[in-house]
C-alpha positions as CSV (number, residue, x, y, z in Angstrom):
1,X,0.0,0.0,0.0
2,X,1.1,3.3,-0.9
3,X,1.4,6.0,2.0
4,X,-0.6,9.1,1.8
5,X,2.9,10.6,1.7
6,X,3.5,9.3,-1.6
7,X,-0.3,9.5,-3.5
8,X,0.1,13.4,-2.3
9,X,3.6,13.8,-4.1
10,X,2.2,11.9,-7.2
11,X,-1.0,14.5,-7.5
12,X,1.4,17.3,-7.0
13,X,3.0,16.0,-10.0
14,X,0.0,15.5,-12.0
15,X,-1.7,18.8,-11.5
16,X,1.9,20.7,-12.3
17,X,1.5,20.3,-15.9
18,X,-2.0,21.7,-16.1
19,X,-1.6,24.9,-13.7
20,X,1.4,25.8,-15.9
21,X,-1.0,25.2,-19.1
22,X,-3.5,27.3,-17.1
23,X,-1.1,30.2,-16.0
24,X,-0.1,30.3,-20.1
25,X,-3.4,30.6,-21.7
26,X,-5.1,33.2,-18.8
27,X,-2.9,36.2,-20.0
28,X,-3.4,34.9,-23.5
29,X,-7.8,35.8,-22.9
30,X,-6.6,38.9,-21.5
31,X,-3.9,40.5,-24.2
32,X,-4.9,39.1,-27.1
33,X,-5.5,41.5,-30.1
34,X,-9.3,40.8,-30.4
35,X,-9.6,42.4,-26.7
36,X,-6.7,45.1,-27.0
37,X,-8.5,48.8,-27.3
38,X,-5.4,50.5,-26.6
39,X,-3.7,52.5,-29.3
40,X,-0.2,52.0,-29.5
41,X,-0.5,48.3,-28.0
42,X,3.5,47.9,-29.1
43,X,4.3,49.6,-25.8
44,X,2.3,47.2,-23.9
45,X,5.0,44.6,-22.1
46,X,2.4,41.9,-22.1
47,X,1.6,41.9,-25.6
48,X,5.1,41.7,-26.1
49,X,5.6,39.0,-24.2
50,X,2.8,37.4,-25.9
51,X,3.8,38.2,-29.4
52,X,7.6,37.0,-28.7
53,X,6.4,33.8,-27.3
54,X,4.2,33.0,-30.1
55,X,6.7,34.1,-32.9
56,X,4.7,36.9,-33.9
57,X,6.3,40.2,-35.8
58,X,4.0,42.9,-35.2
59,X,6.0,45.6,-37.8
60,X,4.0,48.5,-38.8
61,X,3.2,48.5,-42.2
62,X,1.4,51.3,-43.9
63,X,-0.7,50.2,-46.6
64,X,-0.1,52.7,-49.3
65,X,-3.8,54.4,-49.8
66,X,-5.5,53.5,-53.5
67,X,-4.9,56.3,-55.7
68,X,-8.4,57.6,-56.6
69,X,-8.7,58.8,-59.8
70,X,-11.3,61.7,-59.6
71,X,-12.9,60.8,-63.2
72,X,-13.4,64.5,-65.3
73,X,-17.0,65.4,-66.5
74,X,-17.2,64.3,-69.6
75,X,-18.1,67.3,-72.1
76,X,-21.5,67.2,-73.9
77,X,-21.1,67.7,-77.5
78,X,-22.8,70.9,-77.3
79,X,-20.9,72.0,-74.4
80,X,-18.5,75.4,-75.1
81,X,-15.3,74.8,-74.1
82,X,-13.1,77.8,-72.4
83,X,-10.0,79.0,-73.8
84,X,-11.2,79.4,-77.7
85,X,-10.6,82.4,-79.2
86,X,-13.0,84.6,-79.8
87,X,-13.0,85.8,-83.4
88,X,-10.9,88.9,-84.4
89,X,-12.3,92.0,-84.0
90,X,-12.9,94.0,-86.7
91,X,-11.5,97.9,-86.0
92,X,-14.8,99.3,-86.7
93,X,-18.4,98.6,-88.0
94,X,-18.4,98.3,-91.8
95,X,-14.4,98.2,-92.3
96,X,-14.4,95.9,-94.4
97,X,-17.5,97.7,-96.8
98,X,-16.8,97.6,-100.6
99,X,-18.7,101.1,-100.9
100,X,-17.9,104.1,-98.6
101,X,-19.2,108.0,-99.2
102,X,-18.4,111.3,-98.2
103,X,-17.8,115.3,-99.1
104,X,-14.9,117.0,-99.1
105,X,-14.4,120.9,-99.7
106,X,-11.9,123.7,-99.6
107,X,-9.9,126.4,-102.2
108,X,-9.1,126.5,-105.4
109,X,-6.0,128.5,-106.9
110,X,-4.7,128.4,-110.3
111,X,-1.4,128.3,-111.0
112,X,-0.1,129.7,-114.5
113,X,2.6,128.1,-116.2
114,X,3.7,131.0,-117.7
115,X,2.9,134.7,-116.7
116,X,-0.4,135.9,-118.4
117,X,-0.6,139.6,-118.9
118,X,-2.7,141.3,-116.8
119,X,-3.9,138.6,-115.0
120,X,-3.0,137.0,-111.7
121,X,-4.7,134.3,-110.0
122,X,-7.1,134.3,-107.2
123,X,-8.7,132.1,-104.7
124,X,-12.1,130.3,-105.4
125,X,-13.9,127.1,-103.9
126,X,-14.7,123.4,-104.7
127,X,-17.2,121.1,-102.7
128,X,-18.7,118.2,-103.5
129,X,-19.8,114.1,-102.9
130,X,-17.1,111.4,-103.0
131,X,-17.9,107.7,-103.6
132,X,-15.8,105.0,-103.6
133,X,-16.1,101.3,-104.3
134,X,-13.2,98.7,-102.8
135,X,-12.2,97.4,-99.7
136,X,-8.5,97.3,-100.9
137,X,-5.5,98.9,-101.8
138,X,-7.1,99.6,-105.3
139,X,-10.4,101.2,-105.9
140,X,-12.1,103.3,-107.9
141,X,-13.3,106.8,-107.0
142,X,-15.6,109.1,-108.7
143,X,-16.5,112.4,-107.3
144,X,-19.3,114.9,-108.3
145,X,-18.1,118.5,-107.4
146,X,-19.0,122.0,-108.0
147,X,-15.8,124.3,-108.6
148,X,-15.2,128.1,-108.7
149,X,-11.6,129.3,-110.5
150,X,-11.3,133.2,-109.6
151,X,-8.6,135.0,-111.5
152,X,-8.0,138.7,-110.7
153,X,-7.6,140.9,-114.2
154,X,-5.7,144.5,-114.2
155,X,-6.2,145.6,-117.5
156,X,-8.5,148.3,-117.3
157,X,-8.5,148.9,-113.5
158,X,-9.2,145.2,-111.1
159,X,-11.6,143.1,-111.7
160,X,-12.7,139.9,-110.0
161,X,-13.2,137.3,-112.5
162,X,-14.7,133.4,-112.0
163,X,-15.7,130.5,-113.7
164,X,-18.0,127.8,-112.0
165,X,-18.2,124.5,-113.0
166,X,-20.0,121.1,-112.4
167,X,-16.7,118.4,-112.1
168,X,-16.4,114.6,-112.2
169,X,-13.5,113.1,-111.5
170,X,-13.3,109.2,-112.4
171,X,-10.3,108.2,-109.8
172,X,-8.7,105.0,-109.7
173,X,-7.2,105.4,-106.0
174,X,-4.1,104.0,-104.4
175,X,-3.9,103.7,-100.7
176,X,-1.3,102.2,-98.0
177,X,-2.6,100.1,-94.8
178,X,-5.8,99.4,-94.2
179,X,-9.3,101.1,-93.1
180,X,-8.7,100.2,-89.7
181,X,-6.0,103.0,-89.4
182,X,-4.3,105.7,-90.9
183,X,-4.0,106.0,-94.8
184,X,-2.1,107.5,-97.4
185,X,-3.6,107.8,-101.1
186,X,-2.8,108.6,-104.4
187,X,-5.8,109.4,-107.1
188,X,-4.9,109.4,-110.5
189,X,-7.6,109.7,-113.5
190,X,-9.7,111.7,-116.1
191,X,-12.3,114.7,-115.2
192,X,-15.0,116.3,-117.3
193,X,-16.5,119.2,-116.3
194,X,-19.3,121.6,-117.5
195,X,-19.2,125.4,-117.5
196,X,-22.4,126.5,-115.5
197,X,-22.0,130.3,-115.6
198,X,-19.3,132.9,-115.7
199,X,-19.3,135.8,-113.5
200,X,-17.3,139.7,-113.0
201,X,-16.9,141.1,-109.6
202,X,-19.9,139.0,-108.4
203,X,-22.3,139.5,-111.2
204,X,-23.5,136.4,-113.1
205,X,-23.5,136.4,-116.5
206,X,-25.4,133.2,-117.7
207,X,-23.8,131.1,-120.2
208,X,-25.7,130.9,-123.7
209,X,-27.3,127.0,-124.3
210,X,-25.6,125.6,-126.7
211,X,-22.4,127.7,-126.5
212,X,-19.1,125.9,-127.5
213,X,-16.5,125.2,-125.2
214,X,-19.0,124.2,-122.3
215,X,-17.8,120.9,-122.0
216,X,-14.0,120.3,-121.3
217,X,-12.3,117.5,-120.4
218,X,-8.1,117.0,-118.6
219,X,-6.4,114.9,-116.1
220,X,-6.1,115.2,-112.3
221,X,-3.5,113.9,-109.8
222,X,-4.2,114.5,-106.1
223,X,-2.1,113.2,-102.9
224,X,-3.6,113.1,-99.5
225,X,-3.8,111.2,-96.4
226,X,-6.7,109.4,-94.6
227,X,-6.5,109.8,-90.8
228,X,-9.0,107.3,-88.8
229,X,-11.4,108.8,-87.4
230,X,-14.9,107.2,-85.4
231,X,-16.6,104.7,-88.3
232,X,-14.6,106.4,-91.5
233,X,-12.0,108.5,-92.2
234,X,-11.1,112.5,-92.2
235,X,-9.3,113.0,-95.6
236,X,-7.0,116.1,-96.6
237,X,-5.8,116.0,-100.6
238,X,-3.9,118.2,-102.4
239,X,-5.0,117.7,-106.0
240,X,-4.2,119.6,-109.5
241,X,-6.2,119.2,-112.7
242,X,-4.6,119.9,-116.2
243,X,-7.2,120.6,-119.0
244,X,-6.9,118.6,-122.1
245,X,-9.5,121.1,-124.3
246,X,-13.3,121.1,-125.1
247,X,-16.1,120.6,-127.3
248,X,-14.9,123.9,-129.2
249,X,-11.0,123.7,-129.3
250,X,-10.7,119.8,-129.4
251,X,-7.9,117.7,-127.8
252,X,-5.2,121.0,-126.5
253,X,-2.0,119.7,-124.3
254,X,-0.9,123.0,-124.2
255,X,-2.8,124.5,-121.5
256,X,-1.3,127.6,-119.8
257,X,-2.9,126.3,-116.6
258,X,-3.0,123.9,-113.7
259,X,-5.9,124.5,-111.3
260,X,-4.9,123.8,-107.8
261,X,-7.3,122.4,-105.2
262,X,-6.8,122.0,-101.6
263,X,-9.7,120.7,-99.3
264,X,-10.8,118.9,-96.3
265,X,-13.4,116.1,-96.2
266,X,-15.1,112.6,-94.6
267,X,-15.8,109.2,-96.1
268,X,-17.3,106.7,-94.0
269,X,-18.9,102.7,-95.3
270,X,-22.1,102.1,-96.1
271,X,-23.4,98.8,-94.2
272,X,-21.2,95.5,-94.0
273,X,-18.7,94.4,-91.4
């Protein structure tokens, strides 16, 4: 038979194995990552004991966050996009017109080619409507104008001598740049003109119908600048006309005369852009 002694020393040996067992899974219940709340549970000596004892590497490891893409609005097809031009301006309403009119006036002053006894030359006027048809640098210009040339005669005493006439100018006109800025110009062409009436210190004297030498006919050159100015332009010309004869005397290239004309006008478009 066994002593108590020895059945005692035998349980103590039994139960050893099982309180160990118990003593290792109790702090397991408590630690363990499904019941940790703390943050930072690396500082926590128990949960490292536990994670050293059952191999376990706890590194942090940052899981790099998904790129999102942030998906751009697709544009409807009738949608206006930003960042188009918007068309070019044009420098002022109707610059681009093919037909433009205006008037001009100013002086007239004849200058003689040779001295003519007894005569000397005196100032008159001109004033009139100015069309013109072209957008470029070449267009055509006819004119419609009504002209006084005074000469001043010493004969027998001084007397105050004029002619008026109805002009037309057919231009062909050269200019520089464009209508939305300055311009300079060069009209070259044929005139006719038609003796209205003649008159001597202010008196009229009518011309006879049917009269010869009425209608006459010469070349003019004029130079002048175009200065920008609200929709059209202010124009100042310097022009001279040479007369090539009349229904009396027939062609004549010897004229004794050059009538000078200076004058001042506007010509702005008619409609268009």
């Amino acid at each position: 038979m066994y002593s108590m002694k020895s059945i005692y020393s035998f349980l103590t040996l039994l139960l050893l194995p099982v309180s160990l067992s118990f003593a290792q899974t109790k702090p397991q219940a408590a630690t363990s990552p499904a019941s940790n709340t703390a943050t930072g549970g690396s500082t926590n000596r128990m949960q490292d004991l536990y994670d050293e004892h059952h191999g376990i590497n706890r590194k942090a490891t940052t899981a790099a966050p998904a790129r999102t893409e942030t998906q751009q609005p697709s544009r409807s097809g009738g949608q206006a996009e930003t960042g188009v031009s918007q068309p070019e301006r044009t420098a002022s309403a109707g610059s681009t017109s093919g037909t433009r009119i205006g008037f001009r006036g100013g002086v007239t002053y004849p200058l003689f080619l040779e001295k003519q006894a007894f005569t000397d030359p005196a100032l008159g006027f001109v004033g009139g409507v100015t069309f013109n048809f072209g957008a470029g640098h070449v267009s055509f210009q006819p004119e419609i104008n009504y002209s006084r040339t005074a000469t001043k005669v010493t004969e027998f005493g001084v007397a105050n001598t004029a002619t008026d006439a109805l002009e037309v100018p057919l231009f062909v006109k050269f200019s520089t740049g464009t209508y939305a800025g300055n311009r300079f110009f060069v009209n070259v062409g044929p005139y006719a003109s038609y003796q209205l009436n003649t008159s001597i210190d202010g008196k009229t004297t009518p011309i006879v119908d049917g009269a010869k030498g009425r209608f006459g006919f010469g070349g003019a050159l004029g130079v002048g600048a175009a200065l920008k100015a609200g929709p059209g332009h202010v124009t100042v010309e310097v022009r001279g006309l040479y007369s090539l004869g009349n229904d009396a005397a027939g062609f004549n290239a010897d004229s004794k005369q050059i009538v000078g004309q200076g004058t001042i006008g506007y010509i702005f478009p008619l409609g268009g852009r």
